[in-house]
Steps between C-alpha positions, in 0.01 A plus 500: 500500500802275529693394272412147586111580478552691188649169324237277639235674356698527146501152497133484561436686248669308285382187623117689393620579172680117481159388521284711291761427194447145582110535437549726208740283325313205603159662343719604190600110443101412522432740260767401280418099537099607448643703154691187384206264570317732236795459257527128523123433536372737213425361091642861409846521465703687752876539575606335844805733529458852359881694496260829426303493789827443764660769344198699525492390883856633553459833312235524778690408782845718362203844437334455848850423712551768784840363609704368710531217279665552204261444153706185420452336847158578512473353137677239606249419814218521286639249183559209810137585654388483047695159526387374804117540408525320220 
């Protein structure tokens, strides 16, 4: 395979993967928005914003990283996709 061929399908693998984050994060921010309609909506008393569970989230993320991203980039992804849902 050329060189050529060899970067063309890279990048359409990438452009697969491009799209199957999108839907992930996408169904991520639902969840979240369905989780703070609970929160608002509910008589019992719940904390919007919950320090302990994102740090949870991140222990997660740091325990289950493979590489090649470092543990602070990767924590660093997943804090903007926390924010972002929110």
């Amino acid at each position: 395979m050329s060189e050529k061929k060899k970067l063309e399908k890279l990048r359409t693998d990438i452009d697969s993967l491009d799209k199957q984050l999108l839907d992930l994060i996408s169904e991520r921010a639902r969840l979240a928005q369905s989780i703070a309609k609970i929160k608002t909506t509910s008589s019992e008393a719940f904390e919007f914003y919950r320090p302990e569970r994102e740090a949870q989230i991140l222990r997660k993320v740091i325990e289950h990283n493979s590489g090649p991203l470092s543990e602070e980039e990767m924590a660093r992804l997943f804090r903007e996709i926390m924010s972002a849902c929110l």
